[in-house]
TORVO-66653 format. One record per residue (C-alpha): residue in three letters; x, y, z. Coordinates in nm, 2 decimals, padded with zeros to 4 digits. Each point is the difference from the previous one (the first is absolute). Example, Ala and Ser with C-alpha at 12.3 -4.5 7.8 and 13.67 -1.06 7.14 Angstrom:
BEGIN
+---------+--------+--------+--------+
! residuo !      x !      y !      z !
+---------+--------+--------+--------+
!     ALA !  01.23 ! -00.45 !  00.78 !
!     SER !  00.14 !  00.34 ! -00.07 !
+---------+--------+--------+--------+
//
This chain:
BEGIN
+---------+--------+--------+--------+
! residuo !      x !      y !      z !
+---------+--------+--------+--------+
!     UNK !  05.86 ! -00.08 ! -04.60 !
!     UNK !  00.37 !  00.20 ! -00.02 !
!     UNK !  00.06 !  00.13 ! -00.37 !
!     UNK !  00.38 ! -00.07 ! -00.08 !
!     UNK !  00.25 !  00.26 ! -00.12 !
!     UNK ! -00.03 !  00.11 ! -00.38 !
!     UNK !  00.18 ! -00.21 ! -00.25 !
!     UNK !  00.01 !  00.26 ! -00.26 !
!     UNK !  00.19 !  00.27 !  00.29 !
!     UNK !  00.18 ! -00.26 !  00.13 !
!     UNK !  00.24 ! -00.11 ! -00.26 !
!     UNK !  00.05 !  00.36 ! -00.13 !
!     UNK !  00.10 !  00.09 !  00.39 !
!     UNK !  00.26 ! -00.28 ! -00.01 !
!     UNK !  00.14 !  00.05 ! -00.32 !
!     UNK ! -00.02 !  00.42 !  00.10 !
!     UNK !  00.27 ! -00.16 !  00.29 !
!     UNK !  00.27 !  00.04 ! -00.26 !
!     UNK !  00.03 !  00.37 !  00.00 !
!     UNK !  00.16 ! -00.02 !  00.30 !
!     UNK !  00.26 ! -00.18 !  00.19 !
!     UNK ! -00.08 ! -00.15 !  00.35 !
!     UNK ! -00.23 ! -00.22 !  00.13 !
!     UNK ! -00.40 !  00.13 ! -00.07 !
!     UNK ! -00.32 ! -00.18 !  00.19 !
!     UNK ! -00.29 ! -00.05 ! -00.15 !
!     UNK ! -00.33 ! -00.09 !  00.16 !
!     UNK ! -00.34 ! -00.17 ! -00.06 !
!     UNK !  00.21 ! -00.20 ! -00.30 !
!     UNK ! -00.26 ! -00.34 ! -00.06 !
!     UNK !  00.17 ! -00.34 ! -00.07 !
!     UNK ! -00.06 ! -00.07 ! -00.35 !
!     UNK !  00.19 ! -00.08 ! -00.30 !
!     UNK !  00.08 !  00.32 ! -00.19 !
!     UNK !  00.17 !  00.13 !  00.33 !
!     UNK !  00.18 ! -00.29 ! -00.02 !
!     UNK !  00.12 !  00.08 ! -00.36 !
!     UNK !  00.10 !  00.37 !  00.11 !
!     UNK !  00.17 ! -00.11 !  00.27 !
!     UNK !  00.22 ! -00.21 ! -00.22 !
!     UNK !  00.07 !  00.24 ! -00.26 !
!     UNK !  00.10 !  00.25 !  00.27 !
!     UNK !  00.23 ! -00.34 !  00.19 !
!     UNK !  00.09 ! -00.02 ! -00.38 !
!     UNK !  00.15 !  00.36 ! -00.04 !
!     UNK !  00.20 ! -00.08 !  00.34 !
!     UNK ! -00.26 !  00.13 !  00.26 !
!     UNK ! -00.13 ! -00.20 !  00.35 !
!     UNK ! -00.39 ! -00.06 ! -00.01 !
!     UNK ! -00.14 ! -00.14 !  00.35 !
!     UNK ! -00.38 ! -00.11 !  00.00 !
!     UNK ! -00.10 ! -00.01 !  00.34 !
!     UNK ! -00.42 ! -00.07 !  00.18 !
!     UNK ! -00.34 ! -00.05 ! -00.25 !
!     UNK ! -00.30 !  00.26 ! -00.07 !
!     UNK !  00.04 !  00.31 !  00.14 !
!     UNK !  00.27 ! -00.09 !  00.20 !
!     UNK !  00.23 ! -00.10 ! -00.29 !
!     UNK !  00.27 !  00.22 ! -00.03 !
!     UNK !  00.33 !  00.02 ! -00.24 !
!     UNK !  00.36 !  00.10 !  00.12 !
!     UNK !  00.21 !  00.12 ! -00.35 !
!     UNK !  00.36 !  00.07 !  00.03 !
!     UNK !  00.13 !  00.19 ! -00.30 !
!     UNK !  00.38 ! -00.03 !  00.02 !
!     UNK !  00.22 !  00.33 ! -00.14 !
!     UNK !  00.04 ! -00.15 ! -00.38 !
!     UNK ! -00.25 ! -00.26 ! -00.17 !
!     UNK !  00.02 ! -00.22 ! -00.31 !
!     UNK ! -00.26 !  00.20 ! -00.19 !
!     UNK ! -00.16 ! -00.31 ! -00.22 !
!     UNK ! -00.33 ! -00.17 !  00.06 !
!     UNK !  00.04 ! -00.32 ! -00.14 !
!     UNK ! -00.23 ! -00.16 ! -00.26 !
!     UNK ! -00.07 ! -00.30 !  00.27 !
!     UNK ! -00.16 !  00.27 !  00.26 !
!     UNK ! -00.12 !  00.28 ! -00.26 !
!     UNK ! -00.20 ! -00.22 ! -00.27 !
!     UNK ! -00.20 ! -00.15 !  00.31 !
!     UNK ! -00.12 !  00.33 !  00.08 !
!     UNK ! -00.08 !  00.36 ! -00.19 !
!     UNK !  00.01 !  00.20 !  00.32 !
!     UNK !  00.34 ! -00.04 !  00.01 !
!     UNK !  00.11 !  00.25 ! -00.26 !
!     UNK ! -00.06 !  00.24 !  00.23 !
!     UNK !  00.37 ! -00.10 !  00.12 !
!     UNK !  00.11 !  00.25 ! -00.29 !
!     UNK ! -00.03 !  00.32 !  00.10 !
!     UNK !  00.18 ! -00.03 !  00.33 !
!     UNK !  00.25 ! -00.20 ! -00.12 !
!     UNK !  00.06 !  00.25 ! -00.29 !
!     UNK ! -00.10 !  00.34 !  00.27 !
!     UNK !  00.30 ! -00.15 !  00.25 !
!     UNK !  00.25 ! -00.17 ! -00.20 !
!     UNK ! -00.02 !  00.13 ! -00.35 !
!     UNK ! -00.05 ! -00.33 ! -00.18 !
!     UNK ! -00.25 ! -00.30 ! -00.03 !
!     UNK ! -00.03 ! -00.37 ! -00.13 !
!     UNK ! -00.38 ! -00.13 !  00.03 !
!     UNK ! -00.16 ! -00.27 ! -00.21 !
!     UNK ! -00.26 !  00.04 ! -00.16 !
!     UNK ! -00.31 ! -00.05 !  00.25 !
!     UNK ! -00.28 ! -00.32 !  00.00 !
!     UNK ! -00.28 ! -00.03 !  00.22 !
!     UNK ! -00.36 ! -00.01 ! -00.03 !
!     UNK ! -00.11 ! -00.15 ! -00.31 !
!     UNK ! -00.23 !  00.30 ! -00.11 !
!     UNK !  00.08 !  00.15 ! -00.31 !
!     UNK !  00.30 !  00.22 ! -00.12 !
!     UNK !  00.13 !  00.29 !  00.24 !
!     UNK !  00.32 !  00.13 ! -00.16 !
!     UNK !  00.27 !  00.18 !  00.20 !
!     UNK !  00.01 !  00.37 ! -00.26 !
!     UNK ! -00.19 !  00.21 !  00.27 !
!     UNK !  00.34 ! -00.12 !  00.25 !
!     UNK !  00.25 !  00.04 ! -00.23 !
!     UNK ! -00.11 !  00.31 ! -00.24 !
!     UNK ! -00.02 !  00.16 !  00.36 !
!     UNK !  00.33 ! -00.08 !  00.09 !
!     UNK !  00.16 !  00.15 ! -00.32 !
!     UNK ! -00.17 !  00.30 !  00.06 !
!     UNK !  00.20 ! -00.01 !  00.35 !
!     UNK !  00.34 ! -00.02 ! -00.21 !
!     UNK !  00.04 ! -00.40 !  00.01 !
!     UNK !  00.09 ! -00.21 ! -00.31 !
!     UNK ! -00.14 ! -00.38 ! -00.06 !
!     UNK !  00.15 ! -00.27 ! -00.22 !
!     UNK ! -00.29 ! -00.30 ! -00.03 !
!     UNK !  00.20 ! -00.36 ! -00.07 !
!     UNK ! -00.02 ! -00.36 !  00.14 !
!     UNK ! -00.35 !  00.06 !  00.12 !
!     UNK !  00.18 !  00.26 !  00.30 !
!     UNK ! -00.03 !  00.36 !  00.00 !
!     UNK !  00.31 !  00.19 !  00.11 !
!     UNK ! -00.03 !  00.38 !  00.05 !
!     UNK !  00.30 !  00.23 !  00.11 !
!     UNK !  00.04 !  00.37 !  00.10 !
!     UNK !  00.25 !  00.22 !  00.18 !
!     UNK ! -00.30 !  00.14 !  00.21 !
!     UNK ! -00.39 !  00.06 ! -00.06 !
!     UNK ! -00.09 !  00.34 ! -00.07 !
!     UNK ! -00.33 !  00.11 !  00.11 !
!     UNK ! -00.27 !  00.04 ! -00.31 !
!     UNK ! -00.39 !  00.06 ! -00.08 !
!     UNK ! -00.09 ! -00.36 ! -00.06 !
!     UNK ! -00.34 !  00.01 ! -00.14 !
!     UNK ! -00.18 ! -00.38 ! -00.02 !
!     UNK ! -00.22 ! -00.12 ! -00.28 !
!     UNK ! -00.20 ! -00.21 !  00.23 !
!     UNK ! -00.01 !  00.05 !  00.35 !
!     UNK !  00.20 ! -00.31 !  00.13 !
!     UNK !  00.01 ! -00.14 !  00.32 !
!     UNK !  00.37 ! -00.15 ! -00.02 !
!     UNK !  00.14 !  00.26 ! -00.25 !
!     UNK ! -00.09 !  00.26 !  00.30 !
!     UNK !  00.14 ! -00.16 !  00.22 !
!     UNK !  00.28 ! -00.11 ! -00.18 !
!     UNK !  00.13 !  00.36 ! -00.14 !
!     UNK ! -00.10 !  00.14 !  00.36 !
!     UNK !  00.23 ! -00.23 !  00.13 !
!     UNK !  00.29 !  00.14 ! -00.24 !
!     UNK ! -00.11 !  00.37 !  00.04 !
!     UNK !  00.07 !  00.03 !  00.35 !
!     UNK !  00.39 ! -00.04 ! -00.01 !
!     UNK ! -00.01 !  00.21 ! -00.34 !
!     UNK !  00.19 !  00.33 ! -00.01 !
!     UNK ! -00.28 !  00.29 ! -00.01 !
!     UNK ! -00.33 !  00.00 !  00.01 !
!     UNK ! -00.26 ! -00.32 ! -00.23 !
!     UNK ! -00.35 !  00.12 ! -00.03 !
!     UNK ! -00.23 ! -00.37 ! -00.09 !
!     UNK ! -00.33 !  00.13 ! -00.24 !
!     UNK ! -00.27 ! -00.23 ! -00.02 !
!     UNK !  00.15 ! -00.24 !  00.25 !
!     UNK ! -00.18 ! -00.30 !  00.17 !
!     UNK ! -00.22 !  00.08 !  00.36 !
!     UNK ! -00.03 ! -00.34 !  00.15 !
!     UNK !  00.03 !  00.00 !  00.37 !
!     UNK !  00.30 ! -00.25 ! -00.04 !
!     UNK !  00.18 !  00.33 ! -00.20 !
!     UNK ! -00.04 !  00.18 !  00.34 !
!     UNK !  00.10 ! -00.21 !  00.21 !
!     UNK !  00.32 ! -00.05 ! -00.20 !
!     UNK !  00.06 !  00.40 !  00.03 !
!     UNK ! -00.04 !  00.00 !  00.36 !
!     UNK !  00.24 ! -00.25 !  00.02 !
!     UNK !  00.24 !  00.19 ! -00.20 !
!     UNK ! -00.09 !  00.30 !  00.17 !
!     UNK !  00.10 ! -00.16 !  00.31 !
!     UNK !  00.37 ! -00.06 ! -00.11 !
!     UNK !  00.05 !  00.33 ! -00.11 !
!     UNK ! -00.13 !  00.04 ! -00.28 !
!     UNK ! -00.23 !  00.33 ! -00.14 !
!     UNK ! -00.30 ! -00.09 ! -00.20 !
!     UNK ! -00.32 !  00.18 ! -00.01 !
!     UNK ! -00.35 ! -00.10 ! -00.17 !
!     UNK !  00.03 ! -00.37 !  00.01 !
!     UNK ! -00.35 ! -00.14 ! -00.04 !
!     UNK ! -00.10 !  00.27 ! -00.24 !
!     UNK !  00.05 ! -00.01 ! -00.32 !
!     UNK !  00.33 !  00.24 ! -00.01 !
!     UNK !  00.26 ! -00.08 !  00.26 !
!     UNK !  00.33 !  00.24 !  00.05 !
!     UNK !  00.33 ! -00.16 !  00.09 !
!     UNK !  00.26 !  00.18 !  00.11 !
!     UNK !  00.35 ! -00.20 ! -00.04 !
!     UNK !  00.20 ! -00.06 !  00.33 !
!     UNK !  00.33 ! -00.09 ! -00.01 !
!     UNK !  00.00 ! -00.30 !  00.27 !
!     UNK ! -00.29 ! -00.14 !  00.19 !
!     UNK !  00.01 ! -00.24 !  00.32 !
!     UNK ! -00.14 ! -00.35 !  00.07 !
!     UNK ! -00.42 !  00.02 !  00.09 !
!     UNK ! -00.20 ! -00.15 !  00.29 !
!     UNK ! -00.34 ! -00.04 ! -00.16 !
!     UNK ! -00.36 ! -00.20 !  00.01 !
!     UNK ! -00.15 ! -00.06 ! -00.35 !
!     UNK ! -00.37 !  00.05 ! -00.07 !
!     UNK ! -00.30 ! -00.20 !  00.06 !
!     UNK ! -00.04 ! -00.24 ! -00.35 !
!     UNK ! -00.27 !  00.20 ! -00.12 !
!     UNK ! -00.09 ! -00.34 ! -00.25 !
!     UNK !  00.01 ! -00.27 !  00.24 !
!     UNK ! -00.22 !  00.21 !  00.24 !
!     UNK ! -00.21 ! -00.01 ! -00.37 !
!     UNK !  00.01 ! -00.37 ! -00.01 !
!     UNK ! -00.14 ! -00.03 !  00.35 !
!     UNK ! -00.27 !  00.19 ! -00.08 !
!     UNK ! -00.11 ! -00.16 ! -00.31 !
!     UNK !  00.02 ! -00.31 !  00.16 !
!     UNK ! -00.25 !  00.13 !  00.25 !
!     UNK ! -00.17 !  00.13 ! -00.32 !
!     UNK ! -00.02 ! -00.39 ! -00.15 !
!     UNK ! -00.06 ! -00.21 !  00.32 !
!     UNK ! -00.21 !  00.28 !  00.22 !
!     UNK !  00.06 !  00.09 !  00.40 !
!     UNK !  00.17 !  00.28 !  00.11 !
!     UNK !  00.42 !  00.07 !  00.07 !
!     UNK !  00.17 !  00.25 !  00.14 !
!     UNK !  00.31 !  00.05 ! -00.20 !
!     UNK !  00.23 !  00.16 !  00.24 !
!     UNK !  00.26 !  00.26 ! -00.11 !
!     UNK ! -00.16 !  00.06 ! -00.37 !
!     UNK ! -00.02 !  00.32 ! -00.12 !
!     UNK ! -00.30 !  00.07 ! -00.10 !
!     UNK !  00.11 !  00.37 ! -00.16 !
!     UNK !  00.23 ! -00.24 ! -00.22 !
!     UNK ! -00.28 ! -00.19 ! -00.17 !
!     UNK ! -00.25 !  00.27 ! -00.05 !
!     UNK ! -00.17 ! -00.11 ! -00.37 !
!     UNK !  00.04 ! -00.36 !  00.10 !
!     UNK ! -00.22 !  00.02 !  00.29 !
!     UNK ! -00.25 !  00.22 ! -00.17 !
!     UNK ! -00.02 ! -00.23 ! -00.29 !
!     UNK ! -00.06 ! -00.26 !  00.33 !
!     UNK ! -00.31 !  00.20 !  00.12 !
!     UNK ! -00.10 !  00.00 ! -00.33 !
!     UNK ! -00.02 ! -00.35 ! -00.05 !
!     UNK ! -00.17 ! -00.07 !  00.40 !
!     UNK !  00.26 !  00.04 !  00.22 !
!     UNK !  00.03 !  00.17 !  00.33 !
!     UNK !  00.37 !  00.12 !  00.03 !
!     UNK !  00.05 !  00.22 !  00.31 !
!     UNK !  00.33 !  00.20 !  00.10 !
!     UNK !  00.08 ! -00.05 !  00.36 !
!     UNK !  00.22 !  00.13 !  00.27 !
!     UNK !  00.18 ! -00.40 ! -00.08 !
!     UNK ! -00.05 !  00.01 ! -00.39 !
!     UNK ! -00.27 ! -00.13 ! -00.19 !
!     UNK ! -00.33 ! -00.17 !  00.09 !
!     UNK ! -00.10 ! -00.19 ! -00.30 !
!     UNK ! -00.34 ! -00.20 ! -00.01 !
!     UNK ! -00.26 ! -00.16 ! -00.23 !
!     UNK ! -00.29 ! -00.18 !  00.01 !
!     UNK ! -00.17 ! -00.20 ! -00.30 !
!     UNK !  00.10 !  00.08 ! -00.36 !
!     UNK !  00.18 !  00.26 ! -00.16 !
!     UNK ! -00.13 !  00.21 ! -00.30 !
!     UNK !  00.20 !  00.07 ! -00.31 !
!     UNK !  00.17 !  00.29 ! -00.04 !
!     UNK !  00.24 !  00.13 ! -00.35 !
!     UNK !  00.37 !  00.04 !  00.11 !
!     UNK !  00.33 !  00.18 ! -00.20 !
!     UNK !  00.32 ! -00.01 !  00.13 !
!     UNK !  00.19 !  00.31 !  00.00 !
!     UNK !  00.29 !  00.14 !  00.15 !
!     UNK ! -00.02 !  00.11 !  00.39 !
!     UNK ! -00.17 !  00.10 !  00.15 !
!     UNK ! -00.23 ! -00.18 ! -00.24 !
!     UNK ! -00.06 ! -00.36 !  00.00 !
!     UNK !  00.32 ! -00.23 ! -00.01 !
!     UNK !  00.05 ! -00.22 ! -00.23 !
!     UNK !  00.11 ! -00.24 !  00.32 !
!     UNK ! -00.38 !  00.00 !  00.13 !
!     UNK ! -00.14 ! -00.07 ! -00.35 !
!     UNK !  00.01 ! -00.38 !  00.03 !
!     UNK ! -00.16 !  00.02 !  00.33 !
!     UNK ! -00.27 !  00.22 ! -00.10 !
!     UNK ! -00.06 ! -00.22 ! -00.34 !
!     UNK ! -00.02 ! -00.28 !  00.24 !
!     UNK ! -00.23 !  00.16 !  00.22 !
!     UNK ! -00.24 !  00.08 ! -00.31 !
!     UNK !  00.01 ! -00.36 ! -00.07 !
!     UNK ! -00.22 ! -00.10 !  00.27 !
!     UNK ! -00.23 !  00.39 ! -00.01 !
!     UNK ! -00.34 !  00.04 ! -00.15 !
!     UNK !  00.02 !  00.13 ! -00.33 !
!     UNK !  00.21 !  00.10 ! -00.25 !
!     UNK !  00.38 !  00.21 !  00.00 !
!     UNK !  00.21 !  00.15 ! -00.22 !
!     UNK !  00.38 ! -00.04 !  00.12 !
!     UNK !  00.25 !  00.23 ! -00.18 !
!     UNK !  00.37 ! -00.02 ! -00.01 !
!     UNK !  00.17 !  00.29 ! -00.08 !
!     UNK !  00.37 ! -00.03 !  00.15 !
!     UNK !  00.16 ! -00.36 ! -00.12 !
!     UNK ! -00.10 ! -00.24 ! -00.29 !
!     UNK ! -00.06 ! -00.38 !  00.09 !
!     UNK ! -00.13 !  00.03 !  00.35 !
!     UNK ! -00.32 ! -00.15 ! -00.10 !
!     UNK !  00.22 ! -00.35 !  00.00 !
!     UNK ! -00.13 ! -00.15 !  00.33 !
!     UNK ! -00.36 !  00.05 ! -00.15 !
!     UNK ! -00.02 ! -00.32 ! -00.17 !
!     UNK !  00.07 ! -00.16 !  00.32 !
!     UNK ! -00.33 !  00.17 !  00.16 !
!     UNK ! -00.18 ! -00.15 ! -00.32 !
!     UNK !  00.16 ! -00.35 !  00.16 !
!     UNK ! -00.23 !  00.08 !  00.26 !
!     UNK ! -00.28 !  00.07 ! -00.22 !
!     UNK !  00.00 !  00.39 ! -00.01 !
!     UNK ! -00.19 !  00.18 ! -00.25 !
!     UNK !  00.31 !  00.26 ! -00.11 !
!     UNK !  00.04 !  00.08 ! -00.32 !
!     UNK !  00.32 !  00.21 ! -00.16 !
!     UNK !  00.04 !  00.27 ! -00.28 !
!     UNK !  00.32 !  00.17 ! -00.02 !
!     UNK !  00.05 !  00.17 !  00.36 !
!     UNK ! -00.33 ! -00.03 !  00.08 !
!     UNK ! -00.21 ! -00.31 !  00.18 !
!     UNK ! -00.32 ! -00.05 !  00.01 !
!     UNK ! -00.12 ! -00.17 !  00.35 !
!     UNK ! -00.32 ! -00.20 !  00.02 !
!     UNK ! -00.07 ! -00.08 !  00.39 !
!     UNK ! -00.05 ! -00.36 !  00.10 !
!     UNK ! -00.17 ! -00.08 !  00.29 !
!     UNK !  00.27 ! -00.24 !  00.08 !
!     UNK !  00.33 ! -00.09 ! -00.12 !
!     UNK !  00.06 ! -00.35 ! -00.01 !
!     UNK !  00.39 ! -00.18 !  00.14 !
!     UNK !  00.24 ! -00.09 ! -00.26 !
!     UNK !  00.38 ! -00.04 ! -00.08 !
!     UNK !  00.11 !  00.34 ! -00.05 !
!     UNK !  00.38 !  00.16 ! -00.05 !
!     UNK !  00.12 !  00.33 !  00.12 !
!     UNK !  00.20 !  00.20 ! -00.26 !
!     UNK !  00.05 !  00.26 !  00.23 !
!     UNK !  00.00 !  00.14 !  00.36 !
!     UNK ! -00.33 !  00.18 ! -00.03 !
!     UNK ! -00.15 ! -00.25 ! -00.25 !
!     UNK !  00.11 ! -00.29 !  00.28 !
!     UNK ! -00.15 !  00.19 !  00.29 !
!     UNK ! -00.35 !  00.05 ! -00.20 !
!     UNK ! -00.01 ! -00.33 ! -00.11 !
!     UNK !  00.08 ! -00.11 !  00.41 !
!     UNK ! -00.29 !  00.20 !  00.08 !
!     UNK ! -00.24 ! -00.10 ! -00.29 !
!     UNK !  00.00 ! -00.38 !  00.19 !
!     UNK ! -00.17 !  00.20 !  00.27 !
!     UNK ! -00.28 !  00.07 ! -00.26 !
!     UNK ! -00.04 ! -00.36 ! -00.14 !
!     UNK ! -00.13 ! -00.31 !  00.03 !
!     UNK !  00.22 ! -00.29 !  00.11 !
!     UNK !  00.37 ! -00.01 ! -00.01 !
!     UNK !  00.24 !  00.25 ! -00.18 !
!     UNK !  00.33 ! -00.02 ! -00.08 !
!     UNK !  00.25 !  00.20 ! -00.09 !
!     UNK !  00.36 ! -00.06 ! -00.10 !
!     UNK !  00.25 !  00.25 ! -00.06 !
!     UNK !  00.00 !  00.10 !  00.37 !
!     UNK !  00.33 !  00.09 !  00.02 !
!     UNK ! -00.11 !  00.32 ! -00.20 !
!     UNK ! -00.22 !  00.11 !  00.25 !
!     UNK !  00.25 ! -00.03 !  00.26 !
!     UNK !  00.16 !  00.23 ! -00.22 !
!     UNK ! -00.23 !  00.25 !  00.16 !
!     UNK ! -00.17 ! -00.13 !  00.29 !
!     UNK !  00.19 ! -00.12 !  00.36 !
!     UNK ! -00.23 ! -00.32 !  00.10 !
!     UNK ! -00.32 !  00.09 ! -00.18 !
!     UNK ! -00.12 ! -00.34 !  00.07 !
!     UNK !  00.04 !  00.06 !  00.36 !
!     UNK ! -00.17 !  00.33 ! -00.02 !
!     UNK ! -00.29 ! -00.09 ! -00.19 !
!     UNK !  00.00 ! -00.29 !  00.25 !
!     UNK ! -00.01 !  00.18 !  00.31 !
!     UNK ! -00.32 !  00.16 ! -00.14 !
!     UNK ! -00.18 ! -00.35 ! -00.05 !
!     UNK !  00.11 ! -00.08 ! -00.36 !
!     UNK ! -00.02 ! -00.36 ! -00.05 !
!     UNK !  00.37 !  00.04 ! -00.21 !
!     UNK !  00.34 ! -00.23 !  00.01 !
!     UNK !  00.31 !  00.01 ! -00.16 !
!     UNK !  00.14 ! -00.33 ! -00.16 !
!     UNK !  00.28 ! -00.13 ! -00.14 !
!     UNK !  00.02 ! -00.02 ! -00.38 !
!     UNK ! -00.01 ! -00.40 ! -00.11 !
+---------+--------+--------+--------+
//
């Protein structure tokens, strides 16, 4: 089984097309429905997307013409958070910016003052009215931006802005997810001079053009998750091919913890268990820590292990919302504050469940392979979100699973 490209580098990459004119090429891009969104915010700003093949073999073609419109639309934007990250180029190349204020999951409040606090600091000016967000400045000037918390998509975000900035922008305490990386190197491909991404200090020094990128995105470090823990719920063994097992270190000790064999190979990762799983506590944490994105499969996981867990979310309030939908199934889960406490079942039992999000819709999917009689789930369109054909995938591996049409 092929991991797809990473949904979390993948939109950053295409939006990261805007810093320069031409027509870019991105590879390994998975057909699901926040590329869709990206691609029509960039179609919106006056830029040709063409989505070409599936898996691995999907691949984008992004012509940025010589002047945009530089607005992302409250249609696109309130679909999807990721697409903030359309501000710093926009404001990096041509000095000015119009995005709505973004939607997307439904998992507590994650305000935009890490983005825009760092982009005053770079000499820009904001004016907040009719639910849009309009910055301006004559050019960004290189600063020390130093972030409270070390966020994922403020990283990427003021990174994105830094490299067109005259002089030199140190980033203190920024974000070293693998996805951050990926997005340097593609950056670094079109010219641009940055040093330190995936630590927590990255140095950017400010080019004044850069040229159209030919790049392959990461292996989805949490879909390659998801396969596992469906391995993890159902037992057998699958070769995930492509994963990265270096990307995923805590998770897959937390996964030998609990019973699992997960072995790097020369292909990616061998994951296998047999019989069931014991419990093991869990915290979320920034990387290289446990992500909040594997939390709902690990809590489902837990469900069906012997003994008890303590789950602790320390990065976003209300992601414990998909855990009264596990209860549907009759898991023992209990919640206080950021913390739930996980009674294992022997068995879940099928019931009619609804995703909230796309990791809560991909858990609940693969809690059906730990019950008794039929589960279903509504809300798919969240998990395709996420996921190209997860169906299919799980599937191909001998899941009895089917997608219908809503009533």
């Amino acid at each position: 089984m092929c991991v797809n490209g990473a949904k979390n580098s993948v939109l950053k990459l295409m939006a990261a097309c805007l810093l320069a004119p031409g027509v870019h090429r991105l590879d390994n891009v998975p057909v699901i429905s926040d590329v869709a969104i990206m691609s029509d915010v960039l179609r919106a700003m006056g830029a040709e997307v063409v989505h070409e093949g599936r898996g691995p073999n999907g691949h984008l073609e992004i012509t940025i013409p010589q002047d945009v419109t530089p607005v992302a639309p409250y249609e696109l934007v309130e679909k999807m958070r990721a697409s903030i990250v359309v501000l710093g180029p926009l404001l990096a190349r041509y000095g000015t910016a119009r995005v709505s204020m973004p939607g997307g999951d439904d998992f507590g409040y994650r305000p935009i003052d890490f983005h825009l606090s760092a982009f005053e600091d770079f000499g820009a000016t904001f004016v907040a009215e009719h639910g849009y967000v309009e910055g301006h400045c004559d050019r960004l000037v290189g600063a020390r931006i130093v972030l409270q918390f070390p966020s994922h998509t403020a990283t990427d975000n003021i990174l994105m802005g830094a490299v067109l900035a005259r002089g030199t922008t140190v980033i203190e305490n920024a974000a070293r997810e693998p996805e951050i990386s990926d997005l340097a190197s593609m950056l670094i491909e079109m010219g641009a001079r940055v040093h330190g991404a995936g630590t927590s200090r990255i140095e950017v020094e400010g080019v004044d053009e850069l040229r159209p990128a030919y790049h392959r995105a990461i292996p989805d470090r949490v879909e390659a998750a998801t396969l596992v823990a469906a391995v993890g719920l159902a037992g057998g063994e699958v070769l995930v091919k492509g994963a990265r097992p270096e990307h995923m270190d805590m998770l897959l000790e937390k996964l030998r913890q609990m019973g699992m064999d997960c072995t790097p190979t020369a292909e990616g990762l061998l994951a296998a268990a047999e019989g069931r799983l014991r419990s093991v506590d869990v915290a979320t944490l920034p990387y290289p820590g446990v992500a909040t994105d594997y939390k709902p499969l690990l809590v489902t996981l837990l469900s069906v292990a012997d003994g008890v867990a303590i789950v602790s979310e320390n990065l976003f309030a209300g992601r414990f919302r998909y855990i009264d939908e596990l209860r549907r199934m009759g898991a023992k889960i209990k919640t206080e504050g950021h913390h739930a406490i996980v009674r294992g079942v022997p068995r879940l039992s099928g019931a009619r469940v609804r995703a909230s999000d796309i990791r809560a819709g991909a858990a609940l999917v693969l809690a059906g392979l730990a019950a008794d009689g039929v589960t279903d789930v509504s809300g798919a369109e969240h998990i395709d979100r996420g996921y190209e054909d997860l169906d299919e995938r799980l599937r191909s591996l001998g899941a009895n699973i089917e997608r219908v049409s809503s009533p």
